[in-house]
C-alpha positions in Angstrom: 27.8 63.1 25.6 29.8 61.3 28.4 31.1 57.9 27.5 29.5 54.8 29.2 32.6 52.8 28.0 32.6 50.1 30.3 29.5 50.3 31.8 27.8 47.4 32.7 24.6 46.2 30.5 21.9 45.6 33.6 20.6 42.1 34.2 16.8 41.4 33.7 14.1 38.9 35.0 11.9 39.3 32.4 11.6 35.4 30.7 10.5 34.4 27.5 11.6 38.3 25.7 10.0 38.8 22.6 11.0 42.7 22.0 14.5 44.4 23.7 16.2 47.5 23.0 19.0 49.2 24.9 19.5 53.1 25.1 21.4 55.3 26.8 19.6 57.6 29.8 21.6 60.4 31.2 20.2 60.8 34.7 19.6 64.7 35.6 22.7 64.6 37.5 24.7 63.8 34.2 25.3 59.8 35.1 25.0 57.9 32.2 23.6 54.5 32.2 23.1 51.6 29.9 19.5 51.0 30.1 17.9 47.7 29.1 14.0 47.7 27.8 12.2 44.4 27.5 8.4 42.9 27.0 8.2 39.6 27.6 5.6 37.3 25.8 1.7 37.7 27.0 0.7 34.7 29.0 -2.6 33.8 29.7 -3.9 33.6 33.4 -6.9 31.6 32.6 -8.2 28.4 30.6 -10.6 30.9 28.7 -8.0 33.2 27.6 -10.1 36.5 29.0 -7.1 37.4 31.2 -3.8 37.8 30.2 -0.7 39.7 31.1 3.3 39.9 30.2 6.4 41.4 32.2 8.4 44.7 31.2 11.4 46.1 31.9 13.6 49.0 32.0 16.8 47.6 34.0 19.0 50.3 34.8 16.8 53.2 35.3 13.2 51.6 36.8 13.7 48.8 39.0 10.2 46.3 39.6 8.4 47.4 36.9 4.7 45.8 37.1 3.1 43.0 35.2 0.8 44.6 32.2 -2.3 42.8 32.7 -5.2 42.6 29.4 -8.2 40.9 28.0 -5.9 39.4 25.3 -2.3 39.4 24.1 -2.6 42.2 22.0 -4.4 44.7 24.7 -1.2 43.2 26.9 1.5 44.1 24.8 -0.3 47.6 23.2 -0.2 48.5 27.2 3.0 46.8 28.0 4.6 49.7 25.2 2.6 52.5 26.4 4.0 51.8 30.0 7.6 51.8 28.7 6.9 55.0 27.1 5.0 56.6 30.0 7.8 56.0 32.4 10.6 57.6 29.5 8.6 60.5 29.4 8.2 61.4 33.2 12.0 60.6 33.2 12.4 62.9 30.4 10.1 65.7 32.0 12.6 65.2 35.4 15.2 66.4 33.2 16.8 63.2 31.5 17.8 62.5 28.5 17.6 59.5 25.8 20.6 58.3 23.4 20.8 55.7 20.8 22.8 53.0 22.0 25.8 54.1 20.1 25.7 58.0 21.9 24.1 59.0 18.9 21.2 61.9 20.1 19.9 63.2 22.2 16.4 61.6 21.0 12.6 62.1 21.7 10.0 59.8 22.5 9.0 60.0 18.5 12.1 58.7 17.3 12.4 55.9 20.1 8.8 55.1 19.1 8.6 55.3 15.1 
Protein backbone atom coordinates (compact mmCIF):
# COMPACT_ATOMS: atom_id res chain seq x y z
CA UNK A 1 0.00 0.00 0.00
CA UNK A 2 1.08 3.57 -0.74
CA UNK A 3 1.77 5.75 2.30
CA UNK A 4 -0.61 8.65 3.08
CA UNK A 5 2.16 10.06 5.44
CA UNK A 6 1.23 13.49 5.55
CA UNK A 7 -2.00 13.48 4.24
CA UNK A 8 -4.38 15.68 5.54
CA UNK A 9 -7.39 14.22 7.92
CA UNK A 10 -10.58 16.00 6.02
CA UNK A 11 -12.71 18.51 7.99
CA UNK A 12 -16.39 17.60 8.72
CA UNK A 13 -19.78 19.53 9.45
CA UNK A 14 -21.32 16.96 11.07
CA UNK A 15 -22.17 18.49 14.86
CA UNK A 16 -22.86 16.80 17.97
CA UNK A 17 -20.72 13.09 16.58
CA UNK A 18 -21.63 10.31 18.51
CA UNK A 19 -19.77 7.42 16.29
CA UNK A 20 -16.31 8.36 13.95
CA UNK A 21 -13.97 6.13 12.34
CA UNK A 22 -11.25 6.92 9.91
CA UNK A 23 -10.00 4.44 7.05
CA UNK A 24 -8.00 4.54 4.31
CA UNK A 25 -9.75 4.40 0.54
CA UNK A 26 -7.50 3.93 -2.29
CA UNK A 27 -9.30 5.62 -5.21
CA UNK A 28 -9.25 3.29 -8.52
CA UNK A 29 -6.54 5.46 -9.75
CA UNK A 30 -4.27 4.38 -6.79
CA UNK A 31 -4.69 7.93 -4.73
CA UNK A 32 -4.88 7.22 -1.27
CA UNK A 33 -6.91 9.28 1.04
CA UNK A 34 -7.63 9.59 4.63
CA UNK A 35 -11.20 9.21 4.88
CA UNK A 36 -13.31 10.47 7.82
CA UNK A 37 -16.84 8.58 8.63
CA UNK A 38 -19.14 10.23 11.15
CA UNK A 39 -23.09 9.92 12.43
CA UNK A 40 -24.04 12.58 14.27
CA UNK A 41 -26.76 12.29 17.09
CA UNK A 42 -30.63 11.81 15.88
CA UNK A 43 -32.54 14.92 16.41
CA UNK A 44 -36.03 15.14 16.47
CA UNK A 45 -37.92 17.51 13.86
CA UNK A 46 -41.07 17.53 15.71
CA UNK A 47 -42.62 18.06 19.40
CA UNK A 48 -44.13 14.47 19.06
CA UNK A 49 -40.96 12.76 18.32
CA UNK A 50 -42.52 10.88 14.95
CA UNK A 51 -39.80 12.46 12.80
CA UNK A 52 -36.47 12.44 13.34
CA UNK A 53 -33.19 12.51 11.46
CA UNK A 54 -29.09 12.78 12.07
CA UNK A 55 -26.18 13.91 9.68
CA UNK A 56 -23.43 11.47 8.16
CA UNK A 57 -20.36 11.76 6.74
CA UNK A 58 -17.62 10.34 4.73
CA UNK A 59 -15.17 13.54 4.27
CA UNK A 60 -12.61 12.66 1.88
CA UNK A 61 -14.21 10.47 -0.46
CA UNK A 62 -18.29 11.57 -0.58
CA UNK A 63 -18.76 15.20 -0.27
CA UNK A 64 -22.77 16.34 0.97
CA UNK A 65 -23.76 13.32 2.10
CA UNK A 66 -27.70 13.62 3.04
CA UNK A 67 -29.56 13.91 6.32
CA UNK A 68 -30.92 10.20 7.37
CA UNK A 69 -34.38 10.90 8.14
CA UNK A 70 -36.61 8.20 10.64
CA UNK A 71 -39.63 7.64 12.73
CA UNK A 72 -37.35 7.48 15.82
CA UNK A 73 -33.67 7.60 16.74
CA UNK A 74 -32.97 4.26 16.37
CA UNK A 75 -34.64 3.79 12.67
CA UNK A 76 -32.27 7.14 12.16
CA UNK A 77 -29.09 5.80 13.10
CA UNK A 78 -29.86 1.82 11.86
CA UNK A 79 -30.22 3.87 8.30
CA UNK A 80 -27.61 6.40 8.95
CA UNK A 81 -25.01 2.98 9.03
CA UNK A 82 -26.58 1.31 6.22
CA UNK A 83 -25.98 4.49 4.09
CA UNK A 84 -22.35 4.59 5.05
CA UNK A 85 -22.02 1.11 4.08
CA UNK A 86 -24.00 1.39 0.80
CA UNK A 87 -21.88 4.15 -0.50
CA UNK A 88 -18.34 1.86 0.64
CA UNK A 89 -19.70 -0.72 -1.32
CA UNK A 90 -20.55 1.03 -4.75
CA UNK A 91 -17.00 2.57 -4.10
CA UNK A 92 -15.67 -0.80 -3.64
CA UNK A 93 -17.54 -2.28 -6.75
CA UNK A 94 -15.87 0.98 -8.79
CA UNK A 95 -12.76 -0.60 -7.99
CA UNK A 96 -11.53 0.89 -4.58
CA UNK A 97 -10.22 -0.31 -1.83
CA UNK A 98 -10.63 -0.08 2.10
CA UNK A 99 -7.55 -0.02 4.75
CA UNK A 100 -7.46 0.12 8.48
CA UNK A 101 -6.28 3.29 9.45
CA UNK A 102 -2.90 2.15 10.14
CA UNK A 103 -2.46 0.53 6.23
CA UNK A 104 -3.26 -2.57 7.59
CA UNK A 105 -5.73 -4.54 4.73
CA UNK A 106 -7.01 -4.46 2.26
CA UNK A 107 -10.53 -5.03 4.19
CA UNK A 108 -14.18 -5.92 3.25
CA UNK A 109 -17.27 -4.49 4.18
CA UNK A 110 -17.60 -7.49 6.98
CA UNK A 111 -14.59 -6.58 8.74
CA UNK A 112 -15.41 -2.63 8.67
CA UNK A 113 -18.84 -3.69 9.85
CA UNK A 114 -18.33 -6.61 12.66
Amino acid sequence: MNSTDGAQVPDSKVDNVIGERFIICRMKTGEMRIVRLQIGLPLPLNEEGTSWECEVALAGLYPGMPKVPGVDSMQCLNLAIGLIRQALEKFMENGGQIYWRDGSGPIGLMDLFS
